[in-house]
C-alpha positions as CSV (number, residue, x, y, z in Angstrom):
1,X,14.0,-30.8,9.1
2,X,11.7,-28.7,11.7
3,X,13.4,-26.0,12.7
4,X,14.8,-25.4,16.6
5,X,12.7,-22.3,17.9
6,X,11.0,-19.8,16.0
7,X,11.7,-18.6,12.7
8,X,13.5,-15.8,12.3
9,X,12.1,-13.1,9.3
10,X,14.1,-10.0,8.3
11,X,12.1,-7.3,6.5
12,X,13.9,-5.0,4.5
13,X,12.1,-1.4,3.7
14,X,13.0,2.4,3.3
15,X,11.5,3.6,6.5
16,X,8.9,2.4,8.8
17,X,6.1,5.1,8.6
18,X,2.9,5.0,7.9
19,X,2.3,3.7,4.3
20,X,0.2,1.0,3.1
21,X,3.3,-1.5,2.5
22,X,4.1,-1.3,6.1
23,X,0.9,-1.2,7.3
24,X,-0.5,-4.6,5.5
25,X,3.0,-6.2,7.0
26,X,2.3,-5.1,10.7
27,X,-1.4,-6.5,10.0
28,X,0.3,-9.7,9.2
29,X,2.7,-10.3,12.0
30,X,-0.2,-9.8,14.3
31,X,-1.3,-13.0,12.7
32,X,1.7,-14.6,13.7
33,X,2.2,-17.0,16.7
34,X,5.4,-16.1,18.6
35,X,6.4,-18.9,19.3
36,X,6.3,-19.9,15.8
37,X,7.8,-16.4,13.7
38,X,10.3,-13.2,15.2
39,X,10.0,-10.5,13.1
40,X,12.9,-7.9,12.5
41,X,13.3,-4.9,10.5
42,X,16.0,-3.0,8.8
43,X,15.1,0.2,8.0
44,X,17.5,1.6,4.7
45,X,17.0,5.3,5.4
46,X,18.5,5.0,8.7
47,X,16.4,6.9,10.1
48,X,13.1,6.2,12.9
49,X,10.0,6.0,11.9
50,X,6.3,6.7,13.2
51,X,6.1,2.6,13.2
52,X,8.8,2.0,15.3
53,X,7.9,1.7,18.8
54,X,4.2,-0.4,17.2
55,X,6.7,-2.6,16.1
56,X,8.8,-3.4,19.2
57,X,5.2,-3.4,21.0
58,X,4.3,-6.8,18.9
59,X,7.6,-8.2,19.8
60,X,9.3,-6.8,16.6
61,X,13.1,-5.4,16.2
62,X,14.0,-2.4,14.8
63,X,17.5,-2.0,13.3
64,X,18.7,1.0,11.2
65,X,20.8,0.4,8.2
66,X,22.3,3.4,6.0
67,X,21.9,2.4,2.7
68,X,23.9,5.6,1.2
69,X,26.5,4.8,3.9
70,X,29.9,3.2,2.1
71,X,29.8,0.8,4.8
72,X,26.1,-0.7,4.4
73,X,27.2,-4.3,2.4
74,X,29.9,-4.7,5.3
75,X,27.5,-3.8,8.1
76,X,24.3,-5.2,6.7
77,X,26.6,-8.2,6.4
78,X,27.4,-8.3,10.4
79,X,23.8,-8.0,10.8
80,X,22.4,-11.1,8.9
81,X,25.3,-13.3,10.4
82,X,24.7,-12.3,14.0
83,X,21.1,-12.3,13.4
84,X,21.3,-15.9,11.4
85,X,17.9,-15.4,9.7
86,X,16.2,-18.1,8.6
87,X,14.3,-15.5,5.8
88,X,14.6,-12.4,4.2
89,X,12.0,-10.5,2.8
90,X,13.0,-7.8,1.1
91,X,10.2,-4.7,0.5
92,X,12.5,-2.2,-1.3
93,X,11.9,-2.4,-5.2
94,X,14.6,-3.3,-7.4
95,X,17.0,-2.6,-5.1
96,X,16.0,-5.8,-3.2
97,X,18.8,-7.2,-6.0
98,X,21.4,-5.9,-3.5
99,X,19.8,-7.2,-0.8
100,X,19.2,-10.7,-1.8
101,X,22.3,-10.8,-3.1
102,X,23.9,-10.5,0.0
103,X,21.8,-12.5,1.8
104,X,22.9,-15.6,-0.5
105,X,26.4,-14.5,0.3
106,X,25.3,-15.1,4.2
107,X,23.1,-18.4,3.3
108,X,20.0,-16.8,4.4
109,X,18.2,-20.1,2.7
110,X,15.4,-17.9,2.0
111,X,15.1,-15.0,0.1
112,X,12.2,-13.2,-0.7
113,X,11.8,-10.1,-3.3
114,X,8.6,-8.4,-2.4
115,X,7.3,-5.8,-5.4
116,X,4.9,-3.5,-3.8
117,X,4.0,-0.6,-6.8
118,X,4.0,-1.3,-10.5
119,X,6.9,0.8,-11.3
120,X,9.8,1.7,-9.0
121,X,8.7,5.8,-9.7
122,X,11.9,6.7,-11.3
123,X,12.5,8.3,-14.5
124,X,14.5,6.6,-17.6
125,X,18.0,7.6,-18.2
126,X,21.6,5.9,-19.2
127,X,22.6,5.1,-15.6
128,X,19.2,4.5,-14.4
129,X,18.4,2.2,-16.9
130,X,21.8,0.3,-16.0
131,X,21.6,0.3,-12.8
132,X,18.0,-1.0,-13.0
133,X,19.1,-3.5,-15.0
134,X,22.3,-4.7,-12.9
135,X,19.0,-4.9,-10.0
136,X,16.6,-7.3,-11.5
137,X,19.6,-9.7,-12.7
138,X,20.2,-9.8,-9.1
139,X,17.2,-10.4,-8.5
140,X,16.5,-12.9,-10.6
141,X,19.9,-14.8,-9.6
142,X,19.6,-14.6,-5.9
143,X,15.7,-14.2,-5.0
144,X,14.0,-17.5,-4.0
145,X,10.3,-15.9,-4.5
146,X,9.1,-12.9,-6.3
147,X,6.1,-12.2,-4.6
148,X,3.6,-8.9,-6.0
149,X,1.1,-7.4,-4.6
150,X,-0.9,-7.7,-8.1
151,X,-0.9,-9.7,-11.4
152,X,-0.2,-5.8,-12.2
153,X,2.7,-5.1,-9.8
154,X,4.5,-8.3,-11.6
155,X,3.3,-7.2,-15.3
156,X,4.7,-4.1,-14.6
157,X,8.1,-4.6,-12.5
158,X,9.1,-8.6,-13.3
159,X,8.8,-10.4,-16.2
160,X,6.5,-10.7,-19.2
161,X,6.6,-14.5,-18.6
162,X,6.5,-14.7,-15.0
163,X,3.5,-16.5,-14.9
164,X,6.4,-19.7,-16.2
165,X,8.6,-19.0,-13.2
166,X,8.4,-21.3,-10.0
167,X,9.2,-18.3,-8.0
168,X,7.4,-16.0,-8.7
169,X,2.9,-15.4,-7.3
170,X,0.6,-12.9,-6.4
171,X,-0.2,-12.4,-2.7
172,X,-2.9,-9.9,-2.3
173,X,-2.1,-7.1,0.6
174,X,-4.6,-8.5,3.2
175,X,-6.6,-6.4,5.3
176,X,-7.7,-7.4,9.0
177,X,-11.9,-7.8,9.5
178,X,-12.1,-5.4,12.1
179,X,-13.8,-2.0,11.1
180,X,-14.3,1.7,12.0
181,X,-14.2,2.2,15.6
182,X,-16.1,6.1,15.5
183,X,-19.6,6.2,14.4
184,X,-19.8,8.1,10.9
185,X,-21.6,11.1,12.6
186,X,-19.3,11.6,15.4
187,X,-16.3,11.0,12.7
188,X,-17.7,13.8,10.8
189,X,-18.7,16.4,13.3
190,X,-14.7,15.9,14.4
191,X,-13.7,16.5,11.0
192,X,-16.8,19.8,10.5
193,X,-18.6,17.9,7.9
194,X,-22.3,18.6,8.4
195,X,-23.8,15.1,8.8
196,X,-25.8,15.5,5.3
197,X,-23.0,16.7,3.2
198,X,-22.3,14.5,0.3
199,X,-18.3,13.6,1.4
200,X,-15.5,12.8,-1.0
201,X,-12.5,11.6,0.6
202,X,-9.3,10.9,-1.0
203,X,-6.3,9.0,0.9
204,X,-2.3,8.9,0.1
205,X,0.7,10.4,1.1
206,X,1.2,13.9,-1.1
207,X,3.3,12.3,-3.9
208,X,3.3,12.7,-7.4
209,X,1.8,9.3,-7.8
210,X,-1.1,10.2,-5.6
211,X,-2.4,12.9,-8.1
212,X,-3.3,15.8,-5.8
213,X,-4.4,18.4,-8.0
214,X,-6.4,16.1,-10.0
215,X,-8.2,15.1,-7.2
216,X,-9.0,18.6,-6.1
217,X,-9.4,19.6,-10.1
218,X,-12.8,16.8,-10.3
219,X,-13.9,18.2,-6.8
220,X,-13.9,21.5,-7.7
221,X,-16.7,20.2,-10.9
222,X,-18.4,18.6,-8.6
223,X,-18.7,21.4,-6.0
224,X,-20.1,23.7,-8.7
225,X,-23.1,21.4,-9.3
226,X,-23.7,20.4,-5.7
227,X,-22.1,23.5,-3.0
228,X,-22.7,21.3,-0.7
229,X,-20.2,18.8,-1.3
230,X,-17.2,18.3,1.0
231,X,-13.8,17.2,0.0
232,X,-11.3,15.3,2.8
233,X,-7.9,15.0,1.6
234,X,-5.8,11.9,4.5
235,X,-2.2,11.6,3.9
236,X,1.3,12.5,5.4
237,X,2.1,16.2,3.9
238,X,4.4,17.3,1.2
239,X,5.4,21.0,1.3
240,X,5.8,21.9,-2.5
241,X,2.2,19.6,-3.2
242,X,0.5,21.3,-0.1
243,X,1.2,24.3,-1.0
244,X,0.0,24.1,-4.9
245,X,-3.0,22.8,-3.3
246,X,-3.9,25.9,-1.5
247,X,-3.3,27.5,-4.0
248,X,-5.8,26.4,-6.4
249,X,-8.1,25.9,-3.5
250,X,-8.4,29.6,-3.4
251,X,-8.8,30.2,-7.1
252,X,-11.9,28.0,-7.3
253,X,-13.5,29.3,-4.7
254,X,-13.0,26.1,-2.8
255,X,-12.1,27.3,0.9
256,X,-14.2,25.6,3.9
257,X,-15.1,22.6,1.5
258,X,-12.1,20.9,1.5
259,X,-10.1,19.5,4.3
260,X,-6.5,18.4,4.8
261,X,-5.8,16.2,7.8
262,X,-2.8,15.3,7.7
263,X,-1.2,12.2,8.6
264,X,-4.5,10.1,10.6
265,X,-4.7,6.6,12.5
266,X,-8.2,6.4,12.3
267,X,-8.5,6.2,8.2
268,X,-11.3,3.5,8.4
269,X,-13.3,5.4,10.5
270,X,-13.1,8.7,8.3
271,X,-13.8,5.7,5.1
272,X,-16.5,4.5,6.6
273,X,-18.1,8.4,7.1
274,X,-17.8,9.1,3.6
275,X,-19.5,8.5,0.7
276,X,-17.0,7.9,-1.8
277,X,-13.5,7.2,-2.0
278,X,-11.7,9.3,-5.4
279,X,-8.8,7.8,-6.3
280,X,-6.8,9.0,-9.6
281,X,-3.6,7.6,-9.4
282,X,-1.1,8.0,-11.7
283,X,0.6,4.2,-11.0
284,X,-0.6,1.8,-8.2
285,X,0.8,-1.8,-7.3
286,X,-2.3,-2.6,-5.1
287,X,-3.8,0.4,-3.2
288,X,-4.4,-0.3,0.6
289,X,-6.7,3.1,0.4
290,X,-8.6,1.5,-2.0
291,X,-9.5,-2.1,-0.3
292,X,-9.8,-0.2,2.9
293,X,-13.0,2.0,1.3
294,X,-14.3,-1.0,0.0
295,X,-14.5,-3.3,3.5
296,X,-16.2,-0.2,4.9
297,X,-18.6,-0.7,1.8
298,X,-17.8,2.7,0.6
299,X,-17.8,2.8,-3.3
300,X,-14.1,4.0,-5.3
301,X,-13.7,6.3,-8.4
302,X,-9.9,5.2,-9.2
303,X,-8.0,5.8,-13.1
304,X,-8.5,2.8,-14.6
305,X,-5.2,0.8,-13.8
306,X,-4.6,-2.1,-14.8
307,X,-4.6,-3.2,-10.7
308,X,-8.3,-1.3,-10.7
309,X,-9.6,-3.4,-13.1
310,X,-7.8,-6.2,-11.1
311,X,-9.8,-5.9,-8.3
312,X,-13.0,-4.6,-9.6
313,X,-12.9,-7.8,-11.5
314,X,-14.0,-9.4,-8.0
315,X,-15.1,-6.5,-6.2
316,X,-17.7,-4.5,-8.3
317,X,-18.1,-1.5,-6.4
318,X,-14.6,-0.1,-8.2
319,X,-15.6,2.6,-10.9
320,X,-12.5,2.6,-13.5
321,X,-12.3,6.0,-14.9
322,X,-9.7,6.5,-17.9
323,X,-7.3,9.4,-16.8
324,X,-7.9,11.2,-20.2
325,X,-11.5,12.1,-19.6
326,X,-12.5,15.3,-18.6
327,X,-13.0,16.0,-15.2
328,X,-16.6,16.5,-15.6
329,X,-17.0,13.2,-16.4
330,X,-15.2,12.5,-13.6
331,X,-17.3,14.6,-11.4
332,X,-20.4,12.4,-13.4
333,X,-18.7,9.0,-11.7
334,X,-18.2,10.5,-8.4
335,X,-22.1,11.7,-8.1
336,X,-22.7,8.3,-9.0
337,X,-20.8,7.0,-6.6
338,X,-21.4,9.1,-4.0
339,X,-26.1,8.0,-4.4
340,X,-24.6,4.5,-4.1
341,X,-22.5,5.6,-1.1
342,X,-25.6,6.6,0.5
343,X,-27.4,3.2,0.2
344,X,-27.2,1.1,3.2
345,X,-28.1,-1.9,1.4
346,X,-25.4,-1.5,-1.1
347,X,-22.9,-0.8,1.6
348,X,-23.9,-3.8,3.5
349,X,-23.9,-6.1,0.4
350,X,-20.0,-4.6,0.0
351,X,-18.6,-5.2,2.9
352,X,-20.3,-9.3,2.9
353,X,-18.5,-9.1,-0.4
354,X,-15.2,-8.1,1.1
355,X,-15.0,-10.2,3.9
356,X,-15.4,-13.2,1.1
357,X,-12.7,-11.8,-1.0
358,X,-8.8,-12.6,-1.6
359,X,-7.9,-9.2,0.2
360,X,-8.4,-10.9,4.0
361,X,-5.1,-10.6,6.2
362,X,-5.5,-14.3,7.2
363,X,-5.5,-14.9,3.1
364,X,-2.4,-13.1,3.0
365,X,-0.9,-14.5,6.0
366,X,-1.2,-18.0,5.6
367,X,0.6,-17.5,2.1
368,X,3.4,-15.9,3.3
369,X,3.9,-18.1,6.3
370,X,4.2,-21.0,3.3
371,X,6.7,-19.0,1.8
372,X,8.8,-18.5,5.1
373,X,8.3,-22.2,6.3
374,X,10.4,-23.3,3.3
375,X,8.2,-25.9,2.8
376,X,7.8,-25.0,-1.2
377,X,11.3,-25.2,-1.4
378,X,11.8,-28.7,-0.1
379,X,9.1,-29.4,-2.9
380,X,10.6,-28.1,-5.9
């Protein structure tokens, strides 16, 4: 039966800043016809985010549910069954269990568990390992779809035999077509790059994950063999990360040649100025820093994850660099990367190559508006 009105999706995350999760989903509901899709968003942390008001400017609600309060499961209740959601889609790791579960008990007919990274960052212990446990049989009682960002998000989070289950895909994080609105030279006179400096830019929020100091550790190779060098590091700031950072900027020598911004809207532009993106990550589930380098046809040095070699397998301009190698092998890669940064013909070949690739935001979004429409359902 067609449905009366629009459909109605719930997304469920921690907080609506600016990571790449939340970004790829905004890209997606501006793919979405009104008339056709509402999209609403309850935030678990309770708290506003820097996404919020983007959100409610695309049509978008905004509602703030305290998952630490003792009163979420009652109140999260009261919101699905005055909301009467045709779907949720859940965004939250493992604890999407919980959350599917209780949208079964409301008969939300679809329920989606979306795993973004391939591990949900926590260490092993007794009552971790329990409580993990207690989350993915929720999960796989209550979810509808298990959707991951990567055949390495689901090898790493789901099921050795997922590829069996019904349920359970890959849907690439799409990325819209449109580029880098500043020129590279006006991008890097804003930043005080000189225009000729070889530029290394890394991008990610300062979390372990991220692998901050390793990032400064193969720069700091590099900037012995090449002075000239400039690093950029983009990404929300953590104190205790920040200030190790500094730190070891001073003791190699590194002041002036490496730049933190902060927190930036204009990523692609600063992407699209550099000549390589370095990328040692300690776990990924399918890096939007990564895909966003390579539209702008600038070449990656990334630890070679099993998601790197994922999408290097169709995109070639990812260099896969084992995390156990020195860093002046790593500086070696970067070099290398950063003389085929510097070739417009090789950028331009790149970003032709990206724009024919899974990683589109109309690929994604046509395969999540499947999933919503329920239409797979009615055909299993």
């Amino acid at each position: 039966m067609t449905p009366i009105g629009p459909r109605k999706i719930l997304h469920v995350f921690g907080r609506m800043n600016r990571g790449g999760a939340e970004l790829r989903t905004l890209d997606v509901i501006r793919q979405l016809a009104p008339r056709h899709y509402t999209s609403h968003f309850a935030v678990l942390s309770g708290l506003p985010g820097t996404l919020d008001e983007e959100i409610r400017s695309l049509g978008g609600t905004v509602h703030y549910c305290r998952l630490k309060s003792p009163l979420f499961a009652p109140r999260f209740l009261r919101l699905l069954r005055a909301g009467r959601f045709d779907v949720v889609h859940s965004h939250v790791h493992y604890a999407s269990g919980a959350i599917a579960a209780l949208a079964a008990v409301s008969r939300v007919r679809t329920r989606v568990v979306h795993f973004r990274s391939s591990t949900d960052g926590r260490e092993d212990g007794p009552v971790r390992n329990v409580v993990r446990g207690m989350l993915r049989d929720a999960i796989d009682r209550y979810a509808t779809h298990i959707v991951g960002v990567s055949e390495a998000a689901m090898d790493g989070t789901w099921k050795a035999d997922w590829r069996a289950d019904a349920r359970s895909r890959v849907i690439y994080n799409g990325l819209p077509d449109t580029g880098p609105e500043g020129s590279p030279a006006f991008v890097r006179h804003a930043l005080g790059v000189p225009l000729d400096a070889p530029l290394v830019v890394h991008v990610g929020r300062m979390h372990e994950a991220k692998n901050h100091l390793r990032v400064v550790s193969v720069f700091a190779h590099l900037a012995r063999r090449h002075p000239e060098a400039r690093l950029v590091l983009v990404g929300r700031s953590q104190r205790r990360i920040e200030e190790t950072l500094h730190a070891h900027i001073e003791q190699w020598g590194l002041a002036g040649r490496v730049i933190l911004t902060g927190e930036r809207t204009d990523v692609a532009s600063i992407l699209a100025a550099a000549d390589a993106l370095l990328f040692p990550s300690l776990w990924e589930g399918l890096p939007g820093a990564v895909l966003e380098a390579l539209r702008a046809g600038t070449p990656v040095v990334a630890s070679a994850l099993p998601v790197m070699l994922e999408i290097g397998a169709t995109l070639p301009w990812v260099s896969a660099v084992d995390l156990r190698l020195p860093d002046d092998l790593w500086a070696d890669a970067v070099w290398s990367a950063i003389q085929r940064g510097r070739n417009p013909r090789e950028r331009a070949a790149a970003t032709v190559a990206f724009r024919d690739s899974p990683f589109g935001v109309r690929h994604a979004a046509a395969q999540l508006m499947t999933l919503w429409s329920g239409r797979d359902l009615e055909l299993a």
